[in-house]
C-alpha positions in Angstrom: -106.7 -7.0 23.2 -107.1 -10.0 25.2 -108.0 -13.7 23.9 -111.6 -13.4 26.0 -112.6 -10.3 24.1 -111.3 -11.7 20.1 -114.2 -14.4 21.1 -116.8 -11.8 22.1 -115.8 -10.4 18.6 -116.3 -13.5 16.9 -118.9 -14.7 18.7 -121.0 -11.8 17.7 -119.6 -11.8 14.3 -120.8 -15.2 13.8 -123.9 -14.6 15.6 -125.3 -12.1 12.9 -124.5 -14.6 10.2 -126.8 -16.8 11.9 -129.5 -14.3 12.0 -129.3 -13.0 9.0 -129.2 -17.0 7.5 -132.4 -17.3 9.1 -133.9 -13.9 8.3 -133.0 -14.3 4.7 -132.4 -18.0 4.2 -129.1 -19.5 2.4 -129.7 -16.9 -0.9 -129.8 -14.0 1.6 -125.6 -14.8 1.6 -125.3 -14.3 -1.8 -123.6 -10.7 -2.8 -126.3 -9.8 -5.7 -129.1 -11.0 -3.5 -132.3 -8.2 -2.9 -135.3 -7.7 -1.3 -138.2 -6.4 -2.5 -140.6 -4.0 -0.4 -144.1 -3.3 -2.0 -145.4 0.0 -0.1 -148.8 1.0 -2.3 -147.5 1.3 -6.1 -143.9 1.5 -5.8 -141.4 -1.3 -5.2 -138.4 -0.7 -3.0 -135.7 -3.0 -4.4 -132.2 -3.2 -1.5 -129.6 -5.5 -1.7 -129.1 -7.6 1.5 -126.2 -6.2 1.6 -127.4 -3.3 3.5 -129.5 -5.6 5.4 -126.9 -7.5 7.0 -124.9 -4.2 7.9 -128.0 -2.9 9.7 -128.4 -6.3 11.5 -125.1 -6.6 12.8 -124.4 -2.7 13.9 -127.8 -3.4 15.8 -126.7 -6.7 17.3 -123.5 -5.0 18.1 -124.8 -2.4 19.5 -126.8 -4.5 21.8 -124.7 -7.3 23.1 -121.7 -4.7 23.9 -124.4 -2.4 25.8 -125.3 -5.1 27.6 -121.5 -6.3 28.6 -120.5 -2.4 28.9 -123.2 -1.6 31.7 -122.6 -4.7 33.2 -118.8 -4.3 33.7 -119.5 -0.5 34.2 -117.7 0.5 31.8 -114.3 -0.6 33.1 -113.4 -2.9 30.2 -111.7 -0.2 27.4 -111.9 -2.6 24.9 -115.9 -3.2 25.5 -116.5 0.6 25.6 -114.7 1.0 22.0 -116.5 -1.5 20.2 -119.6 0.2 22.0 -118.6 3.5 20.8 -117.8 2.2 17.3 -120.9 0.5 16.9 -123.1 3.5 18.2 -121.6 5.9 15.6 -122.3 3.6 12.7 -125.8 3.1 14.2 -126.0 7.0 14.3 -125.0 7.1 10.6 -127.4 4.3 9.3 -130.4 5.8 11.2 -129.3 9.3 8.9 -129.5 7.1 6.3 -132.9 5.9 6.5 -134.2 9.1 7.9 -133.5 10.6 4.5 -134.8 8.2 2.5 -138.0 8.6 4.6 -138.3 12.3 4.6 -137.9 11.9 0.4 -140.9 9.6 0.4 -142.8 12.0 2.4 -141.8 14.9 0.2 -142.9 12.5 -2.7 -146.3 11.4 -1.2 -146.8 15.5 0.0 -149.6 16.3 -2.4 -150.1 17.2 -5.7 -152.6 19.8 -8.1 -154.5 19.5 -10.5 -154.1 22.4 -13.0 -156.9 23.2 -15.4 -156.5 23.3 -19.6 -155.2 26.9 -20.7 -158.4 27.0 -22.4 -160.7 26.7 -20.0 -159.8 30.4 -19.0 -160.3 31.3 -15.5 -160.0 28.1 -13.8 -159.4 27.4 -10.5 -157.0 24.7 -9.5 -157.9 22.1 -7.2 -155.5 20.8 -4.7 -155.5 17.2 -4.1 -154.7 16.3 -0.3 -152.9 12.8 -0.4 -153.8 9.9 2.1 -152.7 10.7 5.8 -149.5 8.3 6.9 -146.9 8.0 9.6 -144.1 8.5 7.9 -143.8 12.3 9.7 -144.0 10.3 13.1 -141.2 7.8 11.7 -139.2 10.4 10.9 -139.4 11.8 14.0 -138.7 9.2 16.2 -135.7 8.6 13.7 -134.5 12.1 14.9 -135.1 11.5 18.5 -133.6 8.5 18.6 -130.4 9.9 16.8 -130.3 12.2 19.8 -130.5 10.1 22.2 -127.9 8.4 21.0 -125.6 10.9 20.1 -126.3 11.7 24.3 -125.5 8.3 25.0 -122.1 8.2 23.2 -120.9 11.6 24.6 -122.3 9.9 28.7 -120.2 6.7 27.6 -117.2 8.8 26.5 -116.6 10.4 29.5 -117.3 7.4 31.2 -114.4 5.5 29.4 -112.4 8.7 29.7 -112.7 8.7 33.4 -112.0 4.7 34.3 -109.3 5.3 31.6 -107.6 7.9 33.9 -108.1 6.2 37.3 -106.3 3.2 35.5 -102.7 4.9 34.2 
């Protein structure tokens, strides 16, 4: 690896602790830091842990997509980091597309049953408030796709400047 791309490295590295110290403040550092997300009744409580990890795949993502299609593809280095970064982004997208899909088998509907006694009741299904959350999750799955299209595109790319180079 050559000294130019151990400052890229660092450069970024430091450049998602910036963000994330002005995202989050000073505290947002802190390893038992959380935030709190209120959606309706129920409180999401995540460390900033998992913050931060999302913030810099994304940012890593970005700024090594930027310099990989810019060099077209020729540096190998570049194109790793790429690769790297787009598999973790793959995995933390799966992540958060099942947490959504539980909250929209949570928020699915419910029924009301009637009391035994009441003998031949009939039960009355409640339909629950209409969200996005089955658009979110499909975009989530799109977007997993696309980038699992993109990954196998710069793959063979790096495979085939790799080649022309031994």
């Amino acid at each position: 690896m050559r000294k130019k791309e151990i400052f890229w490295l660092i450069g970024t590295t430091i450049l998602v602790l910036i963000l994330n110290t002005l995202i989050f403040g000073i505290d947002g550092l802190k390893s038992d830091s959380t935030l709190d997300i209120n959606v309706h009744d129920t409180y999401f409580v995540i460390a900033n842990f998992h913050f931060i990890i999302l913030l810099g795949v994304v940012v890593f993502f970005g700024i090594y997509l930027i310099r990989t299609l810019r060099r077209n593809f020729k540096n190998l280095t570049s194109n790793l980091i790429l690769m790297i970064s787009t598999i973790l982004l793959i995995i933390i997208l799966n992540g958060i597309s099942a947490i959504v899909e539980n909250f929209i088998q949570q928020t699915s509907g419910w029924t009301i049953y009637p009391p035994l006694s009441a003998g031949d009741g009939i039960e009355q299904e409640i339909e629950p408030k209409e969200n996005n959350f089955g658009i979110l999750s499909s975009v989530l799955f799109y977007t997993q796709i696309l980038l699992l299209i993109f990954l196998t595109f710069c793959g063979f790319k790096t495979g085939l400047n790799y080649k022309r180079a031994e």
